[in-house]
N, C-alpha and C positions, 0 to 999 in steps of 0.2 A: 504494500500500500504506500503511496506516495503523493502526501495529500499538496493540495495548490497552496494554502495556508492553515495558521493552527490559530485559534482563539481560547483566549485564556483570560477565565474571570477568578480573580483571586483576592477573597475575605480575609477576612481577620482568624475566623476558622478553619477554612477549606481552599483551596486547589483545586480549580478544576479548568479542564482542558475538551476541545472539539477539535480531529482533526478533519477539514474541510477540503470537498470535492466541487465541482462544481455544479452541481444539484442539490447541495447541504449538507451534514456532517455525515463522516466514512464511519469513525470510530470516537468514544468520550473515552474520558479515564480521570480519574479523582484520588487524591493524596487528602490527607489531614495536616497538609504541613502551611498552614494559615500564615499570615503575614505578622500575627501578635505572636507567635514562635520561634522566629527565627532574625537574628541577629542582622544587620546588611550584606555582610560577606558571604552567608548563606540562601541566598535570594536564587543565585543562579543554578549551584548543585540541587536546589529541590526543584527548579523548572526543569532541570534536566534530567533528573530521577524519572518527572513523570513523561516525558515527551522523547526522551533515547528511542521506544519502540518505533517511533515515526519518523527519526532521522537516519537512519543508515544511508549511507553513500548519498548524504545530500550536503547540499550547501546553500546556507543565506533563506531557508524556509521561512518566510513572513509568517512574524507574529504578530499578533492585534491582542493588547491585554486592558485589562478595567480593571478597578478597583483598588484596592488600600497598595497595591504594590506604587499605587502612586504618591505615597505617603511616607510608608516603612521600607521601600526594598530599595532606597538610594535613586531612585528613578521618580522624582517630583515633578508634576507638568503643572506647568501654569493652569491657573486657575480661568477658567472663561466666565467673562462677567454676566449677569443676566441684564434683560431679556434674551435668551438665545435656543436657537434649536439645540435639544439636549445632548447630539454628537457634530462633530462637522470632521468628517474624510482628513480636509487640508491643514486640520489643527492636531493630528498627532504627533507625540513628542517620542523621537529617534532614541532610542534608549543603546548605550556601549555596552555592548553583550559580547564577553572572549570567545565560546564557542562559534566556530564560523559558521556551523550547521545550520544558527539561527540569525533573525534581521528581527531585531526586535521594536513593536511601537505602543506607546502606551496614547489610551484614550484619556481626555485631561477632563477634571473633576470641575464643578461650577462653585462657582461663588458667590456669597449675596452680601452686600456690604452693609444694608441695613433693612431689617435687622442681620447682624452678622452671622452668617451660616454660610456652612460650606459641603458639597456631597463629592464623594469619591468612587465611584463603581455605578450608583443609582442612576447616574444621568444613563447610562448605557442600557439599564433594563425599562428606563423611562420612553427611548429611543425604539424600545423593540417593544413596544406594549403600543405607541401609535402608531409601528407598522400595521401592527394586528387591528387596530380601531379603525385606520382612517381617519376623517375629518373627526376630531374629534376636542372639544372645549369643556372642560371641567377639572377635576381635580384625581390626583393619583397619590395612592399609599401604596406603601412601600414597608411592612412591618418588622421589623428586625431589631438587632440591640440597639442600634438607633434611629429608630423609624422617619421615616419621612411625609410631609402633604407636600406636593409639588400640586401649586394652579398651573395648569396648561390653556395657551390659546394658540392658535392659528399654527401649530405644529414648535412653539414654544415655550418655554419654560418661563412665566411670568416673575413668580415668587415659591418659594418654598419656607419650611418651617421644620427642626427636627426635633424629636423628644427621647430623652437617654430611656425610654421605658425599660425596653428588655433589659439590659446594662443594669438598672437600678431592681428590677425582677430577681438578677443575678446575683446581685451584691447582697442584698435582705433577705432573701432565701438561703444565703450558701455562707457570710460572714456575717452576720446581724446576731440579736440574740432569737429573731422568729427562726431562724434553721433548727429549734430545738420540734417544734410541732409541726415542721415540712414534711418530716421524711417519711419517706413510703412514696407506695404508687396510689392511680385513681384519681376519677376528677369528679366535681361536686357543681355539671352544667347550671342548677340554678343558683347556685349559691353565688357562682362566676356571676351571671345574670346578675341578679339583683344587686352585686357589691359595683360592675360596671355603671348601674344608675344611682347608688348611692359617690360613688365616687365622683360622678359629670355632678351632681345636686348638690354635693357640699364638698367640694376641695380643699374649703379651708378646714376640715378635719381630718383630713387626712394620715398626718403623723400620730393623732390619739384613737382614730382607728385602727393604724397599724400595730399598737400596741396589744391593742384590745384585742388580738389575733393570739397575744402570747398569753395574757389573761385569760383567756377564754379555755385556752391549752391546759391551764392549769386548774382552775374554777369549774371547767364542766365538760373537759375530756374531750377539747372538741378535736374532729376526725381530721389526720394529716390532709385529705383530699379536698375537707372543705374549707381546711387553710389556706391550700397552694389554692384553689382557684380565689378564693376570696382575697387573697394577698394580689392578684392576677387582674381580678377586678377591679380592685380599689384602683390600681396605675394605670390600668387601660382605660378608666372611668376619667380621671385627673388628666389626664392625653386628650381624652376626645373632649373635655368638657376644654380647653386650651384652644386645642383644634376649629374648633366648633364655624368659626368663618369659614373654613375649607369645605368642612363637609354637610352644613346645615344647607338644604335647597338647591345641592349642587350634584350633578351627577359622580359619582366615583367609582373609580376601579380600585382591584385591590390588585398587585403586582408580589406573589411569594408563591409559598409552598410550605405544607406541613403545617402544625398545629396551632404556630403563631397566625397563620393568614386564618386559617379559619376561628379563631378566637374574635379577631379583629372583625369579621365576617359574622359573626352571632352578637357581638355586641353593638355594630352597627345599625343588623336588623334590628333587634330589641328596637332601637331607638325610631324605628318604622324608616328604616332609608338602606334597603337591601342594596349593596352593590356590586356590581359584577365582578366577575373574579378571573386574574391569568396568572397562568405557571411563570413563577420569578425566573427560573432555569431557561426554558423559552425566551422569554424576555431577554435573557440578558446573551442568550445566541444572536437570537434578532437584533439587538443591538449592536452588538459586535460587527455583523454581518455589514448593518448601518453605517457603520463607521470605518468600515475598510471600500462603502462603495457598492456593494454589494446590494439593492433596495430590493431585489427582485427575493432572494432569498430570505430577508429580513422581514415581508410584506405577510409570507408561509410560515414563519417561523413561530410567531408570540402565538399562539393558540390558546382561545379560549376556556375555562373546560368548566 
């Protein structure tokens, strides 16, 4: 197999790679070697761990990469100012890679000066979610440790806004003193519910709610299950109730995968504003695709499901 290019979208947890034909990907393959894992000097031995199977007797294989590699692996691309389409082909930044097998080019992250924020991988699965739309004007999330609303019009990026939720899910759950009535498996869907609409209703209780998780623990035995979701609640409730310009009267998608999209996807309906929903993986192909050029591929890619 000897692909035309390889795209690689690389988090803060994961690794993953497409290597591309030209009718869409030949072969994926995914490592756990995240960009919060590894030092700058080991940037290139884990790209090459996972991509060696694809390079035999090649040379200068165009790579097209997104995300935090743009941040942590020594390869920083300027940041593109807003208002702007979320990739642009002519604004990738040439990254010095020693293996000659590869030509490496990173997608550059967006920037918003005020309020000040900034995205690094998302503009890319933001990119391959309006392939899959079309004409499309409203707003996109994007839920992860730190979730994103990006307003979109006319095929760009107006404004955005991020929230440490998952990040702060992590840290309270796993080093707080609530990690003592976390543990276990199980989830407590109404419980999740109802702490999602107490959390958007009164934010400013929030820190003596989250207490009352550990009180409760102790007081009246309450179930690890209907802690984690209600601890789950409480922050995705404090998010959207922040949020609330973004997504009150506005159409939205949701751009992920796995239990956080769908979390975000229950507690939105709750709030009567069901929104559509695409595979971030997809997305962030179709991006990629987007951004080496590629529209025809990027248009089949984001698939809705």
């Amino acid at each position: 197999m000897k692909p035309d290019w390889i795209a690689v979208d690389w988090g803060t947890t994961q690794l993953r790679a497409w290597a591309m034909g030209p009718e869409g990907p030949l072969a994926e393959a995914a490592s756990a070697e995240g960009t919060a894992q590894l030092a700058p000097d080991e940037f290139e031995p884990a790209l090459l761990r996972l991509l060696d199977p694809w390079l035999h007797g090649r040379a200068s294989v165009p790579v097209v990469a997104c995300g935090m590699i743009n941040t942590e692996g020594g390869a920083e691309a300027r940041l593109r100012s807003l208002p702007c389409a979320p990739v642009d082909p002519a604004a990738l930044v040439a990254v010095p890679i020693a293996d000659p097998r590869l030509s490496l080019r990173v997608v550059p992250g967006l920037g918003q000066s005020d309020p000040a924020d900034v995205m690094h991988g998302e503009e890319t699965r933001i990119a391959g979610a309006l392939a899959a739309l079309g004409r499309f004007d409203g707003v996109i999330c994007l839920p992860g440790p730190h979730s994103k609303w990006a307003q979109v019009s006319a095929g760009e990026v107006v404004s955005f806004r991020t929230f440490m939720t998952g990040e702060l899910f992590a840290l309270l759950s796993q080093q707080s003193v609530l990690r003592h009535g976390l543990a276990g498996e199980g989830w407590d869907e109404a419980a999740f519910l109802a702490s999602v609409s107490d959390g958007i209703a009164h934010p400013q209780k929030l820190s003596a709610k989250l207490f009352g998780l550990r009180s409760e623990a102790i007081l009246r035995d309450l179930p690890a299950a209907t802690a984690r979701a209600r601890l789950s609640g409480l922050l995705i409730g404090l998010e959207l109730a922040g949020a609330r310009p973004y997504w009150l009267g506005q159409p939205v998608v949701l751009v992920g995968d796995g239990p956080p999209c769908a979390s975000y996807a229950a507690a939105l309906d709750a709030q009567g504003h069901a929104p559509r929903r695409l595979s971030g993986a997809a997305c962030a192909l179709a991006g990629l695709a987007a951004a080496r050029g590629q529209v025809r591929i990027a248009a089949s890619a984001g698939t809705a499901r």
